[in-house]
Backbone as JSON Lines, residues from 0, in Angstrom:
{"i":0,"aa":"X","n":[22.5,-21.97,-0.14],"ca":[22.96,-23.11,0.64],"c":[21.82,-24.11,0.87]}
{"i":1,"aa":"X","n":[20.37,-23.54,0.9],"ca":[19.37,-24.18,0.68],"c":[18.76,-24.24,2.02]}
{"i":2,"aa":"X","n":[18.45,-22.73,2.15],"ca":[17.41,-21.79,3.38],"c":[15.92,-22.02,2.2]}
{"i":3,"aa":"X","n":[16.47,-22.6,1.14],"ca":[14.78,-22.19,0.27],"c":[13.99,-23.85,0.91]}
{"i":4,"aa":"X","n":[14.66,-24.7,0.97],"ca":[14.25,-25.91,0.89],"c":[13.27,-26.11,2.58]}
{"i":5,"aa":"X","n":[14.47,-24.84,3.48],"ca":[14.1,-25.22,5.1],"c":[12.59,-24.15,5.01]}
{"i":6,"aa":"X","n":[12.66,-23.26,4.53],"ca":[11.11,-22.21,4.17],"c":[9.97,-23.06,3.45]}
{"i":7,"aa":"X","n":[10.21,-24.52,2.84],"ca":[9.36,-24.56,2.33],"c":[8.69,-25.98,3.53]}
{"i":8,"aa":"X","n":[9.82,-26.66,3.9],"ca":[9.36,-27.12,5.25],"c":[8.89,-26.94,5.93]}
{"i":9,"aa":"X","n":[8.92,-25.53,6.69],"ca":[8.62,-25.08,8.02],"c":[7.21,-24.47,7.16]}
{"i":10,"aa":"X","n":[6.84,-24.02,6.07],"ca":[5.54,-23.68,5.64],"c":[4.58,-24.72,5.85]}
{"i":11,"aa":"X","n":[5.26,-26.29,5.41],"ca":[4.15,-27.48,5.53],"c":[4.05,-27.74,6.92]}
{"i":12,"aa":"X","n":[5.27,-27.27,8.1],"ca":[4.47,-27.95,9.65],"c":[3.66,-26.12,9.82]}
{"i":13,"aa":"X","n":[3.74,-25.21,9.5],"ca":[2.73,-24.32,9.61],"c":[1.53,-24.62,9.31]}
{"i":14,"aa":"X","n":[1.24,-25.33,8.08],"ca":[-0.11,-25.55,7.56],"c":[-0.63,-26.87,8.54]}
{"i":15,"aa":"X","n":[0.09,-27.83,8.93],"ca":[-0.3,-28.42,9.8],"c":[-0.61,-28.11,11.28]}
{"i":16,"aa":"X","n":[0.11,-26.98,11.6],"ca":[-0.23,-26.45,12.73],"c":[-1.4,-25.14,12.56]}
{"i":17,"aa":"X","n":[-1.54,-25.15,11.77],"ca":[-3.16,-24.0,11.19],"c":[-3.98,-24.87,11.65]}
{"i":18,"aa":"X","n":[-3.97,-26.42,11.1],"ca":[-5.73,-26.72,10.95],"c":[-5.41,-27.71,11.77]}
């Protein structure tokens, strides 16, 4: 349904919230 598209989102505000 495109849970792949929302995992790859929430990875880029992770990496923004890392550094």
């Amino acid at each position: 349904m495109g849970s792949r598209h929302i995992e790859e989102q929430l990875a880029s505000l992770h990496r923004q919230y890392i550094e």
